[in-house]
mmCIF file of the N, C-alpha and C atoms, coordinates in Angstrom:
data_MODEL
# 
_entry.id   MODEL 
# 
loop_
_atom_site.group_PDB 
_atom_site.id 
_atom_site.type_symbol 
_atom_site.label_atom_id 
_atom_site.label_alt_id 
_atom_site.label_comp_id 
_atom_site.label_asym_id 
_atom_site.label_entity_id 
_atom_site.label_seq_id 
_atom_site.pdbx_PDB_ins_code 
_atom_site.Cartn_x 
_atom_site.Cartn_y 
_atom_site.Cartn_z 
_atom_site.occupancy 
_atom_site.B_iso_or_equiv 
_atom_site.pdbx_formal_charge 
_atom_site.auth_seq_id 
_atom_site.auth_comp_id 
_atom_site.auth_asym_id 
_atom_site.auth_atom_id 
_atom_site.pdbx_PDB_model_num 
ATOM 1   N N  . UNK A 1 1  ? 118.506 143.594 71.266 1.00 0.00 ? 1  UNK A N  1 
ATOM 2   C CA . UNK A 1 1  ? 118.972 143.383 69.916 1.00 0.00 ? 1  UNK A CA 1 
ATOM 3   C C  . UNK A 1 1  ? 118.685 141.929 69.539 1.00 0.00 ? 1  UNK A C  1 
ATOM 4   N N  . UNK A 1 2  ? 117.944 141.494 68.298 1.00 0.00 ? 2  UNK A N  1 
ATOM 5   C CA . UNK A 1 2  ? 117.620 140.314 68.165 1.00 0.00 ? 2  UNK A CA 1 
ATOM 6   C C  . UNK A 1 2  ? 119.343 140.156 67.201 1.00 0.00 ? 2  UNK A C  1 
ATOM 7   N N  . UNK A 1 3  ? 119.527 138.434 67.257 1.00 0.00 ? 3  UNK A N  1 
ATOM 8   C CA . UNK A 1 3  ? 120.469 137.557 66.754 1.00 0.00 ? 3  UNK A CA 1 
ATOM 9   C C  . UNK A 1 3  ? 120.532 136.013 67.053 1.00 0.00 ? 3  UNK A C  1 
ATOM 10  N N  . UNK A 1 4  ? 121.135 135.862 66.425 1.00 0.00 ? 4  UNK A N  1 
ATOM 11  C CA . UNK A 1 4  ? 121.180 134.287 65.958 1.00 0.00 ? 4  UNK A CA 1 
ATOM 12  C C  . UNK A 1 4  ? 122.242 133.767 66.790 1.00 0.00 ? 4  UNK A C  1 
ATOM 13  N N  . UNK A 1 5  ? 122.646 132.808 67.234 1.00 0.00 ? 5  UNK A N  1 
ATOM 14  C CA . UNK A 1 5  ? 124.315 132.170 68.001 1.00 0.00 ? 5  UNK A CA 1 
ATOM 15  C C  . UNK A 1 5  ? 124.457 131.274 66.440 1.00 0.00 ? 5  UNK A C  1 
ATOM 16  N N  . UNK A 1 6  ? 125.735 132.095 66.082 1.00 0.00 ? 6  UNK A N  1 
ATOM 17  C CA . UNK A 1 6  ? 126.329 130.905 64.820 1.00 0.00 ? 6  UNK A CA 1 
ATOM 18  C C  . UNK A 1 6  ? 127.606 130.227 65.620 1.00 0.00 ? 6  UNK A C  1 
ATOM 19  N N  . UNK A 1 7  ? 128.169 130.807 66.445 1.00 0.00 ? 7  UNK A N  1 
ATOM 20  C CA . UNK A 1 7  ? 128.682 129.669 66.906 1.00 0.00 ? 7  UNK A CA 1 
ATOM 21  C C  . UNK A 1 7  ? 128.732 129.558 68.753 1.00 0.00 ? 7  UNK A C  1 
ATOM 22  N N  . UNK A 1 8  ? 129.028 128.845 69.224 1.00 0.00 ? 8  UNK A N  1 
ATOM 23  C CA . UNK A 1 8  ? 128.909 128.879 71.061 1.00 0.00 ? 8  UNK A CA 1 
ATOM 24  C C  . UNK A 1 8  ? 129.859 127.779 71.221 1.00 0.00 ? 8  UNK A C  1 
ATOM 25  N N  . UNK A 1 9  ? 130.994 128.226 71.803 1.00 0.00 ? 9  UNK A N  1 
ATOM 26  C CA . UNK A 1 9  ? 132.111 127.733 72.537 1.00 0.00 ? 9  UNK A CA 1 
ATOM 27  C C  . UNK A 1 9  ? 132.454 128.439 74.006 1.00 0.00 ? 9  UNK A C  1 
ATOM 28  N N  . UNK A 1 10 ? 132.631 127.545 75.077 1.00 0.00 ? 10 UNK A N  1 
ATOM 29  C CA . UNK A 1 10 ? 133.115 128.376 76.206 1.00 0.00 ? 10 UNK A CA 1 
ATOM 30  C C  . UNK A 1 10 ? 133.961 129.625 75.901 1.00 0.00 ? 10 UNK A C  1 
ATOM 31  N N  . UNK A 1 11 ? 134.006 130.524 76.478 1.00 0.00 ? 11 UNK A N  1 
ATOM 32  C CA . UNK A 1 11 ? 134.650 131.711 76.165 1.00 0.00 ? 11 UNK A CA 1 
ATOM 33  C C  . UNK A 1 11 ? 134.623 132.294 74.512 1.00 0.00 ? 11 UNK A C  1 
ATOM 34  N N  . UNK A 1 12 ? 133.759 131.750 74.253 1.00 0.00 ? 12 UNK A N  1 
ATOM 35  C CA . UNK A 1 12 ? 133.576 132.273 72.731 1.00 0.00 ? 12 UNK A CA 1 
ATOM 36  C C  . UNK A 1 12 ? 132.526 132.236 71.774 1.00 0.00 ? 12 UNK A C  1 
ATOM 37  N N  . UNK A 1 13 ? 131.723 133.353 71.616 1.00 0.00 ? 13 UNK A N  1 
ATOM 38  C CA . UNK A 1 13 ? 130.493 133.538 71.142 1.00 0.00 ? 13 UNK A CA 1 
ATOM 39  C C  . UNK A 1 13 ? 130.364 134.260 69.736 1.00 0.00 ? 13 UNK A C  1 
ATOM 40  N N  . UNK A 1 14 ? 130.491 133.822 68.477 1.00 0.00 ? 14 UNK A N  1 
ATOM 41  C CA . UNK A 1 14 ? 130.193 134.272 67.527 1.00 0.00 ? 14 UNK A CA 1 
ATOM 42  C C  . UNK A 1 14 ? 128.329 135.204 67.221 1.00 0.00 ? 14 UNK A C  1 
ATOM 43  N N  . UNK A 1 15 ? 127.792 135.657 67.147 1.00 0.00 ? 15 UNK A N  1 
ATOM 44  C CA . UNK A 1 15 ? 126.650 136.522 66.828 1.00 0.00 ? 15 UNK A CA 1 
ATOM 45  C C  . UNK A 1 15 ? 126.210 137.088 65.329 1.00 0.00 ? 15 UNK A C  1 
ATOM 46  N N  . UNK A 1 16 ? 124.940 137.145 64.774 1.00 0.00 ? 16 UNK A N  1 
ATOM 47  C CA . UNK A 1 16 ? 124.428 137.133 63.825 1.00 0.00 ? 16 UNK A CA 1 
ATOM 48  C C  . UNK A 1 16 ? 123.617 138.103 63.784 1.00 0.00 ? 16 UNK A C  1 
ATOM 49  N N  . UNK A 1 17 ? 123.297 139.164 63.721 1.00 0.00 ? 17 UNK A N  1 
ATOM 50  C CA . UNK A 1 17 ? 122.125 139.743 63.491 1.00 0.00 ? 17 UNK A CA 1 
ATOM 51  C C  . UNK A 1 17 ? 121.495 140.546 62.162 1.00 0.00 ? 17 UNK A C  1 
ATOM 52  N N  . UNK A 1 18 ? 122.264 140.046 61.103 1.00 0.00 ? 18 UNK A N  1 
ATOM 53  C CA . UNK A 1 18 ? 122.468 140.161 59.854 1.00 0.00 ? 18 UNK A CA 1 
ATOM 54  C C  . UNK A 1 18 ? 122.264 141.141 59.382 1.00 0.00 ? 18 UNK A C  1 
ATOM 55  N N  . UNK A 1 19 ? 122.020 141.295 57.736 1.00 0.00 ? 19 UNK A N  1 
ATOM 56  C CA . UNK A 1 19 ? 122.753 142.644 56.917 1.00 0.00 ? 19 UNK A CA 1 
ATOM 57  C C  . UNK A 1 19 ? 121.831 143.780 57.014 1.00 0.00 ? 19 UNK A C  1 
ATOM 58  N N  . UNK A 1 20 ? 122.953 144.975 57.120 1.00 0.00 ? 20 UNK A N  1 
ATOM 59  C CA . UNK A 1 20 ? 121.947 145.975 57.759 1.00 0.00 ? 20 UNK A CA 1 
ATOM 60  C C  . UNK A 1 20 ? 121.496 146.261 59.036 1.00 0.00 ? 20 UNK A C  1 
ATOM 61  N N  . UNK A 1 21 ? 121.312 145.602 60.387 1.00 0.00 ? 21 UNK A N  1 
ATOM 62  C CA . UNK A 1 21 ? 120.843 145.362 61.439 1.00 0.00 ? 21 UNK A CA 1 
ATOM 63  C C  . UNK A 1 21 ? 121.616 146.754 61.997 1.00 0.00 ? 21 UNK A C  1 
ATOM 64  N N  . UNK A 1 22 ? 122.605 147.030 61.440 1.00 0.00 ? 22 UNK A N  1 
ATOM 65  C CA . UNK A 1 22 ? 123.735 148.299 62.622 1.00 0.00 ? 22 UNK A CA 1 
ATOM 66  C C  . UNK A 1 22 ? 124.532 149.016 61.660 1.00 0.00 ? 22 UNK A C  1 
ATOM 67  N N  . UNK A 1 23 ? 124.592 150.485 61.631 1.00 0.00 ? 23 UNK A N  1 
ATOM 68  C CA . UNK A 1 23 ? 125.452 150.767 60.587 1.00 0.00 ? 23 UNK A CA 1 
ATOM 69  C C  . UNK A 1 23 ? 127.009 150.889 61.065 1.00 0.00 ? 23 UNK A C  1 
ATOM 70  N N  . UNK A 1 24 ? 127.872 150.930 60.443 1.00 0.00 ? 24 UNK A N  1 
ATOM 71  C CA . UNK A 1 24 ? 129.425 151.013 60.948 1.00 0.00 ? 24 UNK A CA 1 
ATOM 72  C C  . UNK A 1 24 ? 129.851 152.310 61.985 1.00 0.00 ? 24 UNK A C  1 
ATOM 73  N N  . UNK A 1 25 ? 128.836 152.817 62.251 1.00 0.00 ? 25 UNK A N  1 
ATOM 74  C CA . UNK A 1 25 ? 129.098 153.676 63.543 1.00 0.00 ? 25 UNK A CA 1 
ATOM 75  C C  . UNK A 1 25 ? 128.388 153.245 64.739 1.00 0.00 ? 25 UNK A C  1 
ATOM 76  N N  . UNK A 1 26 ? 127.224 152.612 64.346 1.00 0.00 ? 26 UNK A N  1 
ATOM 77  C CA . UNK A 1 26 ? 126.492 151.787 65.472 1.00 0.00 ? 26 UNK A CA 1 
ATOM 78  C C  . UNK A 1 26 ? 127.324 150.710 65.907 1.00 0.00 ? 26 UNK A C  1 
ATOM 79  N N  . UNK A 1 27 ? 127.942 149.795 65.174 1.00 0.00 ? 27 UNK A N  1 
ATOM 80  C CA . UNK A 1 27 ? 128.488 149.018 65.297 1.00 0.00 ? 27 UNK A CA 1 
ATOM 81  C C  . UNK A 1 27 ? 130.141 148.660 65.918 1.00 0.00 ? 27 UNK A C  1 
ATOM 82  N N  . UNK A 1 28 ? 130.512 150.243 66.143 1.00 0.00 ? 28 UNK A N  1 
ATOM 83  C CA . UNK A 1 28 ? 131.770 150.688 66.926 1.00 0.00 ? 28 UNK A CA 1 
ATOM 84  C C  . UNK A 1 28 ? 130.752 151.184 68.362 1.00 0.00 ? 28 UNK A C  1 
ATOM 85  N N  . UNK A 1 29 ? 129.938 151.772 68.383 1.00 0.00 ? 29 UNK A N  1 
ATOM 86  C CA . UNK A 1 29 ? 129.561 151.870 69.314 1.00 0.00 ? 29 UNK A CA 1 
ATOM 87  C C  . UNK A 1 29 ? 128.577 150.882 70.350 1.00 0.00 ? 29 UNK A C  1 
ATOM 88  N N  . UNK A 1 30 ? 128.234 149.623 69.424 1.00 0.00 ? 30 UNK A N  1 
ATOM 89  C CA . UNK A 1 30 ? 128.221 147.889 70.483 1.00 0.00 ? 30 UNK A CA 1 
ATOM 90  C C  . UNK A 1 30 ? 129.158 147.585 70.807 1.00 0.00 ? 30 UNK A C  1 
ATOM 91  N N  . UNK A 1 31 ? 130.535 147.619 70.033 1.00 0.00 ? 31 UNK A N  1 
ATOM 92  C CA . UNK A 1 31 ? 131.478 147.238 70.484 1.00 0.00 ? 31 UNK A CA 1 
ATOM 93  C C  . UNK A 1 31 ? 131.705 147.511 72.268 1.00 0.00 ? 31 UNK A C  1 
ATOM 94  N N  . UNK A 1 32 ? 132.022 148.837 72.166 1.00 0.00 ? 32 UNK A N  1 
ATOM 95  C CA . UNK A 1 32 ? 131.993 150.154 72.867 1.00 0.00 ? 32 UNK A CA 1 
ATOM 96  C C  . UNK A 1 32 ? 131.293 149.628 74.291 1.00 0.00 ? 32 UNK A C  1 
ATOM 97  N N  . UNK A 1 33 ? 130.256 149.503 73.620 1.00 0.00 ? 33 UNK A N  1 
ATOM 98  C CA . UNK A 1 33 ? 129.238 149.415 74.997 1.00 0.00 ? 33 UNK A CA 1 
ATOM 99  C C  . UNK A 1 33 ? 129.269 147.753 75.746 1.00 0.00 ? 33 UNK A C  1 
ATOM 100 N N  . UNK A 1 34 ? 130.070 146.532 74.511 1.00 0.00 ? 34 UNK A N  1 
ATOM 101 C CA . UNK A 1 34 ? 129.716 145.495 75.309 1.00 0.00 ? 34 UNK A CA 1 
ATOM 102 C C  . UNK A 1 34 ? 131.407 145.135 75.983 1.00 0.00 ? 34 UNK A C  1 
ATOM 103 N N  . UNK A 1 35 ? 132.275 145.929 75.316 1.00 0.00 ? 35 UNK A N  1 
ATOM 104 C CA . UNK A 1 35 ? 133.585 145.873 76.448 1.00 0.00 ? 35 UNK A CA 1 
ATOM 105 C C  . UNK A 1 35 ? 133.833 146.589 77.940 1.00 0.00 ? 35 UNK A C  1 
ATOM 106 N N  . UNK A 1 36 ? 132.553 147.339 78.077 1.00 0.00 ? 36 UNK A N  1 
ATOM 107 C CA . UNK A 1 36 ? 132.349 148.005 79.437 1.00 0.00 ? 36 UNK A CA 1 
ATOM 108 C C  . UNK A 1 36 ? 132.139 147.173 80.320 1.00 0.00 ? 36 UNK A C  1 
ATOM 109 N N  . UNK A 1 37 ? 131.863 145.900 80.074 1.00 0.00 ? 37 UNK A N  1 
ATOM 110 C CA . UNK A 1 37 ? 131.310 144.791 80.665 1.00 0.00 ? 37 UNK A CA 1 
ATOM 111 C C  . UNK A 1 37 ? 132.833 144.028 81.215 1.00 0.00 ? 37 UNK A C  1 
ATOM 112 N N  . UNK A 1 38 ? 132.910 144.001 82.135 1.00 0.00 ? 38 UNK A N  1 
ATOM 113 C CA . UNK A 1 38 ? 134.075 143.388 82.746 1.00 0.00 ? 38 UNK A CA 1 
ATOM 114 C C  . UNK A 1 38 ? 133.854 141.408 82.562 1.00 0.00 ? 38 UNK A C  1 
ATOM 115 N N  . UNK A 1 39 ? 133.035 141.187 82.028 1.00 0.00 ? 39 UNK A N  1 
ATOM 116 C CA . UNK A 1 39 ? 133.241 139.949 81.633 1.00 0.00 ? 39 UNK A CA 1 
ATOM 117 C C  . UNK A 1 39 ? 133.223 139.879 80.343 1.00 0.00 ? 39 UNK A C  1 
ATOM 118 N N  . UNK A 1 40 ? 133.776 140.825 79.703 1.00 0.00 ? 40 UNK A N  1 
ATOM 119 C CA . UNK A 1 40 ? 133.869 140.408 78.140 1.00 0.00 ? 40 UNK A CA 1 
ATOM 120 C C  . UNK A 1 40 ? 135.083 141.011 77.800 1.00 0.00 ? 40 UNK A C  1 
ATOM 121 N N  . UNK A 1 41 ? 136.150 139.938 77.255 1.00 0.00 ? 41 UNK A N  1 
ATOM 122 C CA . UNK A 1 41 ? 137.366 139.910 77.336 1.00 0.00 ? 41 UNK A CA 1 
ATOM 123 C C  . UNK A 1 41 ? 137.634 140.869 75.851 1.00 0.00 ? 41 UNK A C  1 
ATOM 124 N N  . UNK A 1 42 ? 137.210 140.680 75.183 1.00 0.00 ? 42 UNK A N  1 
ATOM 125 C CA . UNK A 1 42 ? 137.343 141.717 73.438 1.00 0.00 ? 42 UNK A CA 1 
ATOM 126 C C  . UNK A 1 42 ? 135.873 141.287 72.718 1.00 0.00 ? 42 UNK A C  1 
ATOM 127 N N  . UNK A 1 43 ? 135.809 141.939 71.474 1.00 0.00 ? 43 UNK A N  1 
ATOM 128 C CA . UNK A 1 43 ? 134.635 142.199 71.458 1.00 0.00 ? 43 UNK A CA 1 
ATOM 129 C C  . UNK A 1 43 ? 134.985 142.465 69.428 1.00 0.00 ? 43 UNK A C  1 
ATOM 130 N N  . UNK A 1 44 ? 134.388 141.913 68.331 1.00 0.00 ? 44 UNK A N  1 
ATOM 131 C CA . UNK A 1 44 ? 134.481 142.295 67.283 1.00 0.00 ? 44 UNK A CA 1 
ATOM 132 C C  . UNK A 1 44 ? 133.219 142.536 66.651 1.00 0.00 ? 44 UNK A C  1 
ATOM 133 N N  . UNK A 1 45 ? 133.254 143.792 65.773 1.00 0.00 ? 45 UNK A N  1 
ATOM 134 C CA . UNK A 1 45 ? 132.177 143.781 64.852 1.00 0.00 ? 45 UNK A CA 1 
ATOM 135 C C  . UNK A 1 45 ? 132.149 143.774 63.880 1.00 0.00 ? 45 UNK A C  1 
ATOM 136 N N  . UNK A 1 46 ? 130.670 143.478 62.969 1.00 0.00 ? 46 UNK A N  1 
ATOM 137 C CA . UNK A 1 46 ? 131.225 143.457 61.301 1.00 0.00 ? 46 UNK A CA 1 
ATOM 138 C C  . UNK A 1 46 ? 129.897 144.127 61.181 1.00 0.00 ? 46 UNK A C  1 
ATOM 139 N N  . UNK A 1 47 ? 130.061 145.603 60.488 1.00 0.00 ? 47 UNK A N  1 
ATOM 140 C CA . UNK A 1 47 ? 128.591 145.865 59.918 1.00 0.00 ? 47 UNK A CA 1 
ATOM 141 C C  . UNK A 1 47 ? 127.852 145.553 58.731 1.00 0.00 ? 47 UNK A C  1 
ATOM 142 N N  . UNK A 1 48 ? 128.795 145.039 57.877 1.00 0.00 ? 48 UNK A N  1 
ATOM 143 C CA . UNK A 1 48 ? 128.117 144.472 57.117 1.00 0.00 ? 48 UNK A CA 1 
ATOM 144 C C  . UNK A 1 48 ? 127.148 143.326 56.871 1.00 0.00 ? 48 UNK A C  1 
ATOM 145 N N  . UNK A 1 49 ? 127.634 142.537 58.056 1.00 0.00 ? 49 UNK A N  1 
ATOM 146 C CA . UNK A 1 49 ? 126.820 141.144 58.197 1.00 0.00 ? 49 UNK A CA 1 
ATOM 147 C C  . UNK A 1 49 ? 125.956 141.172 59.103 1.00 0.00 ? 49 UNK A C  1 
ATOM 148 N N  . UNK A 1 50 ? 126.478 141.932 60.149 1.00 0.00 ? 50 UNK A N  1 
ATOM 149 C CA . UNK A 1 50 ? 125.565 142.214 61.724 1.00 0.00 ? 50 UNK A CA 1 
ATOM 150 C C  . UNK A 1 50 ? 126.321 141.190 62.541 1.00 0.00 ? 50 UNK A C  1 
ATOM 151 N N  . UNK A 1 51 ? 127.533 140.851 61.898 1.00 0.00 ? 51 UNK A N  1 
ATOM 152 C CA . UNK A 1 51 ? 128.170 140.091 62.945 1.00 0.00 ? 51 UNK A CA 1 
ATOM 153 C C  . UNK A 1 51 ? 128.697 140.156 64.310 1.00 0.00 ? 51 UNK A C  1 
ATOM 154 N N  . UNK A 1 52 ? 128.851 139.742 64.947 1.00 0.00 ? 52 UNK A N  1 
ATOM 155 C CA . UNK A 1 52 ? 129.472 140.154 66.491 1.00 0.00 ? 52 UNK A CA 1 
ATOM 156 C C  . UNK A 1 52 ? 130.304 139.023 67.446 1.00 0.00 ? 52 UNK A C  1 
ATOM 157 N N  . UNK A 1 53 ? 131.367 138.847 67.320 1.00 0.00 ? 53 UNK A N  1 
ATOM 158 C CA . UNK A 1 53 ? 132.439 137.941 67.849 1.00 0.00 ? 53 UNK A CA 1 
ATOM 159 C C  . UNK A 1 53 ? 132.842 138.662 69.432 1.00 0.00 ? 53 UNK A C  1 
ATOM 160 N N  . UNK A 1 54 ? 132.685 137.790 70.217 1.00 0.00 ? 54 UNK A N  1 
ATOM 161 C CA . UNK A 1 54 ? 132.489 138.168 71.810 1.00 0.00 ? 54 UNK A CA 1 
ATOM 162 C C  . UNK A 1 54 ? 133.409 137.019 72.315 1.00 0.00 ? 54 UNK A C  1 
ATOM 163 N N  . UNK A 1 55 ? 134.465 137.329 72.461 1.00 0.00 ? 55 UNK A N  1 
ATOM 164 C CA . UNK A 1 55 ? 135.370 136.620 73.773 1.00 0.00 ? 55 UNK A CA 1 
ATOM 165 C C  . UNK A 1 55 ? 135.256 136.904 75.124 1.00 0.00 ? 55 UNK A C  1 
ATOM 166 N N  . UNK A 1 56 ? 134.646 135.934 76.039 1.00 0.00 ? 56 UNK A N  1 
ATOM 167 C CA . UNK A 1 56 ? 134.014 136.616 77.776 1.00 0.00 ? 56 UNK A CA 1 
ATOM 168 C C  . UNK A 1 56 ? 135.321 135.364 78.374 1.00 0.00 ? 56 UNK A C  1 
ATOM 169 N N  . UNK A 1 57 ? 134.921 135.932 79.887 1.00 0.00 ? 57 UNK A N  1 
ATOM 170 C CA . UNK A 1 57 ? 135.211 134.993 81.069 1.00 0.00 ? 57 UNK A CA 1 
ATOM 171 C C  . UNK A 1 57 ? 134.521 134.028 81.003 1.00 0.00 ? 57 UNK A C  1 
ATOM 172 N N  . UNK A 1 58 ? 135.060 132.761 81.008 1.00 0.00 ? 58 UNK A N  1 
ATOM 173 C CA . UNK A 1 58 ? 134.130 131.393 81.295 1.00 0.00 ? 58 UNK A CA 1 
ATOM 174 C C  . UNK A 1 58 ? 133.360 132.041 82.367 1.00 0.00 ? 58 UNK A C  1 
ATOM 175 N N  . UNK A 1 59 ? 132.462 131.033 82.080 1.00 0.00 ? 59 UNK A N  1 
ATOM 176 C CA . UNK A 1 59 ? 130.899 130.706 83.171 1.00 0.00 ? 59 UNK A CA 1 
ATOM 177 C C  . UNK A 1 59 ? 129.994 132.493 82.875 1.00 0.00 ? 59 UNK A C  1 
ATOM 178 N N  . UNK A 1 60 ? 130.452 133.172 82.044 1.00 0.00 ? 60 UNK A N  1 
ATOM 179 C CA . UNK A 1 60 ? 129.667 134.504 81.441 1.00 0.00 ? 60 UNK A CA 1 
ATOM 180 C C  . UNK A 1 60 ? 128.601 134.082 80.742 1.00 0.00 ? 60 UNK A C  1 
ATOM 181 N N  . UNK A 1 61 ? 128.784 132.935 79.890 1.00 0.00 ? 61 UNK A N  1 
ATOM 182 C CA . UNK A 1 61 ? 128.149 132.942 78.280 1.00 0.00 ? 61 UNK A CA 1 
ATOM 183 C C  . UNK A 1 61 ? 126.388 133.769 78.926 1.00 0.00 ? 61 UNK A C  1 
ATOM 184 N N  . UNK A 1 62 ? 125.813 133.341 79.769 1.00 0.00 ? 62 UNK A N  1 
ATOM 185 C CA . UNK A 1 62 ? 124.263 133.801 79.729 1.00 0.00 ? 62 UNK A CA 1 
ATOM 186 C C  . UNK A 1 62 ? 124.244 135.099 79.933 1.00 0.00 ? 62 UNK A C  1 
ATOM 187 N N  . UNK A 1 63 ? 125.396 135.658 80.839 1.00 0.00 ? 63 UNK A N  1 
ATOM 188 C CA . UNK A 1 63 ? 125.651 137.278 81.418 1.00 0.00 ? 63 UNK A CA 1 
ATOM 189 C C  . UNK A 1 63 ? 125.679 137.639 80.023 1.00 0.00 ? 63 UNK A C  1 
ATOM 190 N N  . UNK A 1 64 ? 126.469 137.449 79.272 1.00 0.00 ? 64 UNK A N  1 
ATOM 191 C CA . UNK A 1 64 ? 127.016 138.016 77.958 1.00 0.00 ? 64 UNK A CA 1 
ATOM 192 C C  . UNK A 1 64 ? 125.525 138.444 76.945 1.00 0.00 ? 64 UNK A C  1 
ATOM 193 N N  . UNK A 1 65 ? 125.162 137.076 76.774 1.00 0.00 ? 65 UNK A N  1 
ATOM 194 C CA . UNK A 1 65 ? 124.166 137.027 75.947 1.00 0.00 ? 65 UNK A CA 1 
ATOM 195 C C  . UNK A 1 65 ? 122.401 137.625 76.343 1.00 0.00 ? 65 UNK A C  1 
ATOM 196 N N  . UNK A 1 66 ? 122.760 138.100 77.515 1.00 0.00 ? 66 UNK A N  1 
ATOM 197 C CA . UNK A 1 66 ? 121.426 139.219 78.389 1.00 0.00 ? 66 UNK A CA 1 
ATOM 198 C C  . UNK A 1 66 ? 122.005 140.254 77.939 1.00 0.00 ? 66 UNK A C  1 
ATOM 199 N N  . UNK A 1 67 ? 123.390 140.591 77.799 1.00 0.00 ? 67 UNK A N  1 
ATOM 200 C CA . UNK A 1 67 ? 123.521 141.982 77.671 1.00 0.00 ? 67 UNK A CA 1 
ATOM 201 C C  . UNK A 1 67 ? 123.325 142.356 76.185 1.00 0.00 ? 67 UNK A C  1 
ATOM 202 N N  . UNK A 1 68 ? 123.196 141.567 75.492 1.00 0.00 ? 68 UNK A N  1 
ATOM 203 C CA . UNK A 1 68 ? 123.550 141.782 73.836 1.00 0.00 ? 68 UNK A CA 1 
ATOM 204 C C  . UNK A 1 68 ? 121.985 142.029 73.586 1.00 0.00 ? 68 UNK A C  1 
ATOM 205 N N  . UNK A 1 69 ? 121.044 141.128 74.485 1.00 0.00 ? 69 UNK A N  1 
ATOM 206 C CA . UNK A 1 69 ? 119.774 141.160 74.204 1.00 0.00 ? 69 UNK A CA 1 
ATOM 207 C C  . UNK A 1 69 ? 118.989 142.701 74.737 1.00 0.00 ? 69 UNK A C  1 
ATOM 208 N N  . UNK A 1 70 ? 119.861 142.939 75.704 1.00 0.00 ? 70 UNK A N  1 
ATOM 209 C CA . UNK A 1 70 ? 119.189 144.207 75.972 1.00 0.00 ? 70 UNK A CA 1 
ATOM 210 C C  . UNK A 1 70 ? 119.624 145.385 75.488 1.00 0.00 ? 70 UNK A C  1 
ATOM 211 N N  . UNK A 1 71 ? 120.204 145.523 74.517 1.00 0.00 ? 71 UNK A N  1 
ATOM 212 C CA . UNK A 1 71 ? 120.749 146.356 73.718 1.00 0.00 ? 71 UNK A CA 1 
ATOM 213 C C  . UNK A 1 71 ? 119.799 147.009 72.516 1.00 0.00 ? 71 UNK A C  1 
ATOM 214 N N  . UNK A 1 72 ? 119.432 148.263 72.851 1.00 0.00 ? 72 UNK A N  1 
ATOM 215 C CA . UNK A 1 72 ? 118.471 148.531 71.744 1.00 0.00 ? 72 UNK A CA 1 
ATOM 216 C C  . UNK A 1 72 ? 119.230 149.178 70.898 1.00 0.00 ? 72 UNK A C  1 
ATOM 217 N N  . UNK A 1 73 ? 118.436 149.134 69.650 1.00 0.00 ? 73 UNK A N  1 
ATOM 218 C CA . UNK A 1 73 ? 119.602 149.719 68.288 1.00 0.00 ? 73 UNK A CA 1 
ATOM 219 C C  . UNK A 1 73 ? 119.357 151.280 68.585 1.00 0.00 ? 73 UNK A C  1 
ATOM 220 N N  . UNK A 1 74 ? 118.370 151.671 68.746 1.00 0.00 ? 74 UNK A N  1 
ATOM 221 C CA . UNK A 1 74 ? 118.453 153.155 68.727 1.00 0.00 ? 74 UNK A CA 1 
ATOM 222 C C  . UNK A 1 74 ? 119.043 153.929 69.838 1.00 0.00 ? 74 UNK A C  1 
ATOM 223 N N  . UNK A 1 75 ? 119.874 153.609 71.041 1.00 0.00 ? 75 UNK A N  1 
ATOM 224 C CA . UNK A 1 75 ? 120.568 153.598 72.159 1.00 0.00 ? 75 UNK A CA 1 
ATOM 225 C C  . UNK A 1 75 ? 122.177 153.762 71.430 1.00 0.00 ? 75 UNK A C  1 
ATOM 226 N N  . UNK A 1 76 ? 122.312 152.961 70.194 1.00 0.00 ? 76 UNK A N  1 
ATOM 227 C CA . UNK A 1 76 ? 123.376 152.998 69.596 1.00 0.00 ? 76 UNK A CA 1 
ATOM 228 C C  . UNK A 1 76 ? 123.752 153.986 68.490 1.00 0.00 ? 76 UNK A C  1 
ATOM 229 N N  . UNK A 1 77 ? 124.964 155.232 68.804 1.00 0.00 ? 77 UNK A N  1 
ATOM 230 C CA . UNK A 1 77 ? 124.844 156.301 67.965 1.00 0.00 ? 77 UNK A CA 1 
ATOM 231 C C  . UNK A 1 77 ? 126.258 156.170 67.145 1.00 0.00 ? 77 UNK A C  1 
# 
């Protein structure tokens, strides 16, 4: 899944992949798929923006951000 980092704080990763990118059922189902991840503490989405707010375990941020990348949209139903 391509995106932008709008913001990067330890344990806290704001995400961009802007308007349109996921529709509001895709976008329950990233959720979905990136809280399976035992280093990601909660997980928000916005489909309207393509936003994606990711609270992990410190020392995750690169784990986190491989998994978001390997996320294909059409995987997402």
């Amino acid at each position: 899944m391509k995106y932008q980092i709008i913001y990067d704080q330890p344990g806290r990763l704001r995400l961009r992949s802007g308007m349109y990118a996921f529709t509001e059922q895709q976008g329950y189902s990233l959720a979905a798929l990136l809280r399976q991840n035992p280093a990601v503490l909660s997980v928000e989405v916005t489909y309207r923006n393509g936003g994606i707010l990711i609270y992990y375990k410190d020392g995750y941020r690169d784990a986190v951000l491989q998994l978001v990348s390997s996320i294909k949209k059409d995987a997402l139903t």
